[in-house]
C-alpha positions, 0 to 999 in steps of 0.5 A: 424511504425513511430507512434509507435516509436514517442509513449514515451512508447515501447508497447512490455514493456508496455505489459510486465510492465501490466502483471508483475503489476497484478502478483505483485497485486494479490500477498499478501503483507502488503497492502491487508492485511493492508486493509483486517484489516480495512475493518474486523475493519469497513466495506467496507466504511473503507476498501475503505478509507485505500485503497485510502489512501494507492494508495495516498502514492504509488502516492507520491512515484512515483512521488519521484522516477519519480524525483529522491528523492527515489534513494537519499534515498534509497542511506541514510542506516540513513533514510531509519531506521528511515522511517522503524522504523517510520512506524512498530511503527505507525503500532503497535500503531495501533494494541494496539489501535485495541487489547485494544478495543478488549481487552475491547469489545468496537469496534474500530469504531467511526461514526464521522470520521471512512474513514477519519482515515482509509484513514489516517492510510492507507496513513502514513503507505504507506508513511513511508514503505521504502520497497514501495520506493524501489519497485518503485525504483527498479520495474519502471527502468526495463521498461523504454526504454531510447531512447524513452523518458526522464526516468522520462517521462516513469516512471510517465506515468508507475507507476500510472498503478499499483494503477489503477489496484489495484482497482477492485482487492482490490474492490472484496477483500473489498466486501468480507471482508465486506461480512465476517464482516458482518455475524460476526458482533456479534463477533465485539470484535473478529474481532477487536482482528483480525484487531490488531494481522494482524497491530502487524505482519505487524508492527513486520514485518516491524521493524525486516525485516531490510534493503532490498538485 
């Protein structure tokens, strides 16, 4: 009993914290589809690309609101627009790119460096969608017990949980996506007309949705 109450985390919590993370995974959201996309655009090399370069950026915001910087932001109505509005635009530069080789009936893919952009696009996306902040923000706290240990201590030990998780989850997704593309391989300018429409309703999404309750 001793030994439980030294650990930093309560285990009754941590079981809760496990079970809402898989709920909160297996729960579509702008991420999987954001990866759906680039897999449908490239394969599964490129789907899994995006996908570690979105577990990047959620790595980042643990890590600022395991320190406190997120709490700073989301208190800033200023620059939690400007993150907002900087991630909608990048994603629909994205989406002008994908509708255009569409458009075009040229594929989006270039051999040199198809996973190093997808894992770019992946994490500039992550980082500059405030809604990720304050997911954390708002997500962590509720499982940290403050006569354990520092919350920071809980926080950090918690939050890389969730994109550990996320990865045989996304890894079926991207499987079948992949699966998908490639009987549709014929359709290649079909499938990058897919990828741009799912980037233009994440983009739109995100720059009309405003600031969170």
């Amino acid at each position: 009993m001793a030994q439980l109450r030294a650990m930093p985390l309560d285990p009754h919590l941590l079981l809760a914290f496990l079970l809402a993370a898989w709920v909160l995974i297996l729960t579509p959201g702008p991420d999987m589809l954001f990866v759906i996309g680039q897999t449908l655009a490239g394969g599964a090399r490129r789907g899994w690309a995006a996908m570690f370069g979105i577990v990047t950026g959620a790595t980042v915001h643990i890590a600022l609101a395991a320190s406190g910087v997120a709490a700073l932001l989301a208190a800033s109505p200023a620059l939690f627009d400007a993150l907002r509005i900087a991630g909608a635009l990048y994603l629909l530069w994205l989406a002008w790119g994908a509708l255009r080789a569409a458009a075009q009936g040229a594929r989006t893919l270039r051999p040199a460096t198809p996973a190093r952009a997808a894992f770019r696009d992946g994490l500039v996306t992550n980082l500059t969608n405030p809604k990720v902040i304050l997911f954390f923000l708002a997500f962590l706290p509720q499982f940290v017990d403050p006569a354990r240990a520092p919350a920071w201590l809980q926080m950090a030990l918690l939050g890389p949980l969730v994109p550990l998780m996320s990865l045989p989850a996304y890894g079926l997704l991207i499987a079948g996506a992949d699966r998908a593309a490639a009987r549709l391989s014929r359709f290649a300018r079909w499938l990058d007309g897919l990828a741009g429409l799912l980037f233009l309703a994440l983009g739109l999404r995100l720059l009309l949705g405003g600031r969170p309750a």
